[in-house]
C-alpha positions as CSV (number, residue, x, y, z in Angstrom):
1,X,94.8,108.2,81.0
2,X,91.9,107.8,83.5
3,X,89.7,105.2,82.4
4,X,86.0,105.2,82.2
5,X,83.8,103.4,85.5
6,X,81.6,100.9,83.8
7,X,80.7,98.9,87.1
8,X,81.4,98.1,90.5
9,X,80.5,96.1,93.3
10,X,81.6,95.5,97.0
11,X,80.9,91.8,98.6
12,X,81.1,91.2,102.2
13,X,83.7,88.1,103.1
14,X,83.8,86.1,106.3
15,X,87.3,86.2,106.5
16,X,89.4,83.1,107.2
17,X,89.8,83.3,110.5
18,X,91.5,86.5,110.9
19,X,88.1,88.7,111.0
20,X,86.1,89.5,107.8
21,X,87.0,91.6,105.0
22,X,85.5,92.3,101.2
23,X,86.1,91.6,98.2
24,X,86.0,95.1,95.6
25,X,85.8,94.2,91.7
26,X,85.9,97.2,89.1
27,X,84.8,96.9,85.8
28,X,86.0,100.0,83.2
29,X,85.9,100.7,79.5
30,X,89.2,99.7,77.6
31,X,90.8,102.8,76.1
32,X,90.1,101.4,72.9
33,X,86.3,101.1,73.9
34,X,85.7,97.8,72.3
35,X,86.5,95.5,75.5
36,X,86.9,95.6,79.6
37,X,89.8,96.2,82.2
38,X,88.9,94.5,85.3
39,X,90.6,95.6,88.6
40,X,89.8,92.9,91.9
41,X,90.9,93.5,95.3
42,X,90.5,90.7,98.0
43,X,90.4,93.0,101.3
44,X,90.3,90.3,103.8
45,X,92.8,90.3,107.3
46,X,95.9,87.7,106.4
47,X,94.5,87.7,102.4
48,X,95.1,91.2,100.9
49,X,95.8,90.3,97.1
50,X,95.1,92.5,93.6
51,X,94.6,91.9,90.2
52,X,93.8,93.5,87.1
53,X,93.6,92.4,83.5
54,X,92.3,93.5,80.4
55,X,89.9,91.7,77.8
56,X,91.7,93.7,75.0
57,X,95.0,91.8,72.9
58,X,95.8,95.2,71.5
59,X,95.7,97.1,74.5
60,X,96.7,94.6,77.0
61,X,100.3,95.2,75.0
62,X,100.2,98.7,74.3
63,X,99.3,99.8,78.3
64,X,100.3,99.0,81.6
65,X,97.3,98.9,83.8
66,X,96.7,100.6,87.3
67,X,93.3,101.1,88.9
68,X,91.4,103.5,87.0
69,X,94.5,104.2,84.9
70,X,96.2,102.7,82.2
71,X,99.8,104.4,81.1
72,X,101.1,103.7,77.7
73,X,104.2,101.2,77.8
């Protein structure tokens, strides 16, 4: 299921070294409604790393999380 944009913001990063980069972070609405899944992307040369986590117990063990999706387990 395609999850719901709540917020999202871009900041500029002076790299490391390797030239500068960004860092993305996504907030959307839980499929349940009641909490957050929160997507982060580090976008920098030499540092290109992702997360994503939700706020929600429940739905943290019933779905696996993508960004902008979650599929049930």
């Amino acid at each position: 299921m395609e999850l719901k944009l709540i917020d999202s913001n871009t900041t500029p990063h002076a790299g490391y070294g390797a030239g500068s980069g960004e860092v993305i972070k996504e907030e959307y609405q839980c499929p349940c409604g009641h909490a957050k899944v929160i997507y982060e992307k580090d976008a920098i040369p030499g540092f290109r790393d992702s997360d994503i986590w939700c706020t929600c117990k429940e739905c943290n063990d019933k779905y696996e999380f993508r960004r902008g999706v979650a599929y049930e387990r």
